[in-house]
C-alpha positions in Angstrom: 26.3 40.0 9.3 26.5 36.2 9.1 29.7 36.3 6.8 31.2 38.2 10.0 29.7 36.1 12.2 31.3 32.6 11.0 34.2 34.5 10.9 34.3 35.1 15.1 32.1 32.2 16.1 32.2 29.2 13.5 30.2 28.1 11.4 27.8 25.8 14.1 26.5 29.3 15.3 24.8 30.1 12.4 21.3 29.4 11.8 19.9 28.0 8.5 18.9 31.1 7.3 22.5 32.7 7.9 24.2 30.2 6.3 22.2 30.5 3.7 22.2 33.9 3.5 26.3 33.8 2.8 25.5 31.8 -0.4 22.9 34.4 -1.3 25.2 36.9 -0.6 23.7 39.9 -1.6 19.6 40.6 -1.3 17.2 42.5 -4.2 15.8 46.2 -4.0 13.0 44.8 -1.7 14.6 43.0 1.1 17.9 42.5 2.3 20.1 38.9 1.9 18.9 37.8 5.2 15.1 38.2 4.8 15.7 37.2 1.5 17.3 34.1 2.9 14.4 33.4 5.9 11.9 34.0 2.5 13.1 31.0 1.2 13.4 28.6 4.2 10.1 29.7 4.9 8.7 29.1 1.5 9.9 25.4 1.4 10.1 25.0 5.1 13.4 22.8 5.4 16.8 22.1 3.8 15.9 18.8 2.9 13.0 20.1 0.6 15.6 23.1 -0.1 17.8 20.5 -1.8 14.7 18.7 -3.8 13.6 21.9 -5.2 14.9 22.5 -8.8 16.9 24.8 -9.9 13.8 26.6 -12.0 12.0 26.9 -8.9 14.5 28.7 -7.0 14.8 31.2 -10.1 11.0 31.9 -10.0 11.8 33.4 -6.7 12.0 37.6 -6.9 15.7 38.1 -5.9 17.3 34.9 -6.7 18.7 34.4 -10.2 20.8 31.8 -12.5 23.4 32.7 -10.6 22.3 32.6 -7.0 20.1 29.4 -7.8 23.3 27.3 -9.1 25.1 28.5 -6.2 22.8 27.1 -3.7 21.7 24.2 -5.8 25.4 23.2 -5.7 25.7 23.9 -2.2 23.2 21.7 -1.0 24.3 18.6 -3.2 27.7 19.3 -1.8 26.3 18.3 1.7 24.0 15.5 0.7 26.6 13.7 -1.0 28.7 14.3 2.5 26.1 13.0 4.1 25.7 9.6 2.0 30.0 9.2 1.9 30.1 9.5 5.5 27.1 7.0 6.1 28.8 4.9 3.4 31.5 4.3 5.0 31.0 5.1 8.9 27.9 2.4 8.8 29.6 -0.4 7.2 27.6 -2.7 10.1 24.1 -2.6 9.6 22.5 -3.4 12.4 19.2 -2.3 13.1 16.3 -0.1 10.5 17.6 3.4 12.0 20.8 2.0 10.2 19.5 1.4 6.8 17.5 4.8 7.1 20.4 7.5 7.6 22.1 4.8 4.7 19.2 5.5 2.0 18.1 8.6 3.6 18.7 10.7 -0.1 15.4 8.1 -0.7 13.4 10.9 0.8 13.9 13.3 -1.8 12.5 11.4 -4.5 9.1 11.8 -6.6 8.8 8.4 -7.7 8.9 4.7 -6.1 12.5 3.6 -6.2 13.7 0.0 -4.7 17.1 -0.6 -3.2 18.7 -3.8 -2.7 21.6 -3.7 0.4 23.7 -6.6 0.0 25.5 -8.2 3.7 28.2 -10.9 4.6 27.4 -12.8 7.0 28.5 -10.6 10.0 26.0 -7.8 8.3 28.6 -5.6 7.1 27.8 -3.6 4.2 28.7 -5.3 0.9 26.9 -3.0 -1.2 23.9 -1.3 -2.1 22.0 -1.3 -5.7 19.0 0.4 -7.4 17.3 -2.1 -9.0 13.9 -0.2 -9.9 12.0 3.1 -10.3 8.6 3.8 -10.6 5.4 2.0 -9.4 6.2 -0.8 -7.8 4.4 -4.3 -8.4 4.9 -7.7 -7.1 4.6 -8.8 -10.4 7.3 -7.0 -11.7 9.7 -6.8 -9.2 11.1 -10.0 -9.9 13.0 -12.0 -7.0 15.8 -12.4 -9.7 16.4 -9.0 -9.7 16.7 -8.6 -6.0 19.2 -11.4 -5.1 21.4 -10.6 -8.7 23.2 -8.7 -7.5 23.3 -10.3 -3.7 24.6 -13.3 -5.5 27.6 -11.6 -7.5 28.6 -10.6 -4.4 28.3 -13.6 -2.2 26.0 -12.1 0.1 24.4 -13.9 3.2 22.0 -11.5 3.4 19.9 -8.7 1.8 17.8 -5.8 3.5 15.4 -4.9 0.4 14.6 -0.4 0.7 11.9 1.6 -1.2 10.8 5.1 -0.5 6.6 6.2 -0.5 6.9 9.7 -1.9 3.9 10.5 0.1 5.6 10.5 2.6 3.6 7.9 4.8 5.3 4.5 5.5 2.7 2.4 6.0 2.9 -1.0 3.9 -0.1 -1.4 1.2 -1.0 -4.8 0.8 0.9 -4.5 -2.4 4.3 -4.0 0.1 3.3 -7.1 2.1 3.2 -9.3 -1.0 6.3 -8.8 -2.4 7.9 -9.1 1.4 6.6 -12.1 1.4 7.5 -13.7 -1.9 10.9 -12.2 -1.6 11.4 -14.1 2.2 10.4 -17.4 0.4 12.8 -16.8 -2.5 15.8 -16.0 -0.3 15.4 -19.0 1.8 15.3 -21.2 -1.4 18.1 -19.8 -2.8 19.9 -19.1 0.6 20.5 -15.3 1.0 17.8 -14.6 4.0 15.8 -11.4 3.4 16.6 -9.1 7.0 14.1 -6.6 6.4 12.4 -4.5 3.7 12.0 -1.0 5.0 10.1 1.4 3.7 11.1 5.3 3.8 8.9 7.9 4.7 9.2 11.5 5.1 10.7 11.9 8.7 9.5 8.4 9.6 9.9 4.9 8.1 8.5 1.2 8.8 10.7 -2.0 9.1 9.2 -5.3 8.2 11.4 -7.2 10.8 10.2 -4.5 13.6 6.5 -5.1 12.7 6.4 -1.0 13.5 6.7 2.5 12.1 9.8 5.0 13.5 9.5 8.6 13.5 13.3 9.0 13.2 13.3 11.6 16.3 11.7 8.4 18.3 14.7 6.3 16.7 17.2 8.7 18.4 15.9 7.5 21.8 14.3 4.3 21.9 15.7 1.8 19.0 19.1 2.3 20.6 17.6 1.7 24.1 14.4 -0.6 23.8 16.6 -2.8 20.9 13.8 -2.3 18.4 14.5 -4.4 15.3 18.0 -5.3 16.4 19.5 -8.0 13.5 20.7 -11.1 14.2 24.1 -12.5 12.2 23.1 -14.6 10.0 25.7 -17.1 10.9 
């Protein structure tokens, strides 16, 4: 049983389902925890989309209840907010897109267009990072003043501007390209140079200052060797 087996082997034997399967812990008259467990994985087909599901979608599921859905619900914040603390403060150098992604990665799990405004010193060391806008994003309403507000309260030399495509394909609309380009011209007027608007995807993302697309198993690999996108101080 998985319980048993964290016990003798840790819990980095286990496989998704196992784990999950201890959160679970028991199963309903038709299957046992375990098939219950490989039921769900298979149903939303990762733990990232595990972690977007609500909680009323897990209850719709035959064997999983109030109680079993808050359980795993909680879980699986638990471990994104993990995720974001350690990348918070383990990343304070940004210095390439594969950098910015695992930073806003959470972006992924979002249904609607959010942009994020990642404030640098000169040296590109994380000053912070601010929500600025959700919804449909326009160039005519995502104001330069709201990007480099914040930059400026916090004496930034830099900013990398972030929003998310909830479809899940990175690929700048002309719309995108627009507002790259009006925000370049208003950082260099008021001196905070725009680094790089990426743009999250689902498993991939695109960087302005790359000119290219990452499928983040390619960024494992070849950003760190080839030097992809690599930022320059800014002083």
């Amino acid at each position: 049983m998985p319980r048993e087996k964290l016990i003798e082997m840790g819990s980095k034997a286990l496989t998704n389902s196992e784990l999950i399967a201890i959160l679970l812990r028991t199963g309903s008259s038709e299957m046992d925890v375990l098939e219950l467990s490989q039921k769900l994985l298979k149903k939303y087909g990762s733990l990232t989309k595990l972690l977007a599901a609500d909680l009323s979608e897990f209850s719709s599921i035959k064997g999983i209840g109030p109680a079993k859905a808050v359980t795993l619900k909680a879980a699986l914040e638990i471990g994104n907010r993990v995720f974001k603390e350690i990348a918070s403060t383990t990343r304070k150098s940004l210095r390439d897109p594969e950098s910015v992604y695992y930073l806003c990665h959470d972006m992924t799990l979002l249904e609607e267009e959010a942009v994020r405004v990642i404030s640098l010193d000169s040296k590109l060391n994380l000053s912070g990072y601010d929500t600025i806008s959700l919804g449909t994003i326009d160039s005519s309403l995502l104001h330069p003043r709201e990007v480099f507000k914040q930059a400026i309260k916090k004496a930034a030399a830099a900013v990398i501007v972030v929003h998310n495509h909830p479809s899940g394909d990175p690929t700048p609309s002309i719309e995108d390209i627009k507002i790259t380009e009006k925000l370049s011209e208003a950082g260099k007027i008021i001196g905070i140079k725009l680094l790089d608007h990426v743009i999250i995807g689902k498993g991939k993302y695109y960087s302005f200052s790359a000119s290219k697309s990452f499928d983040v198993l390619e960024v494992q690999h070849v950003v760190a060797r080839e030097g992809y996108g690599t930022y320059k101080a800014t002083r």
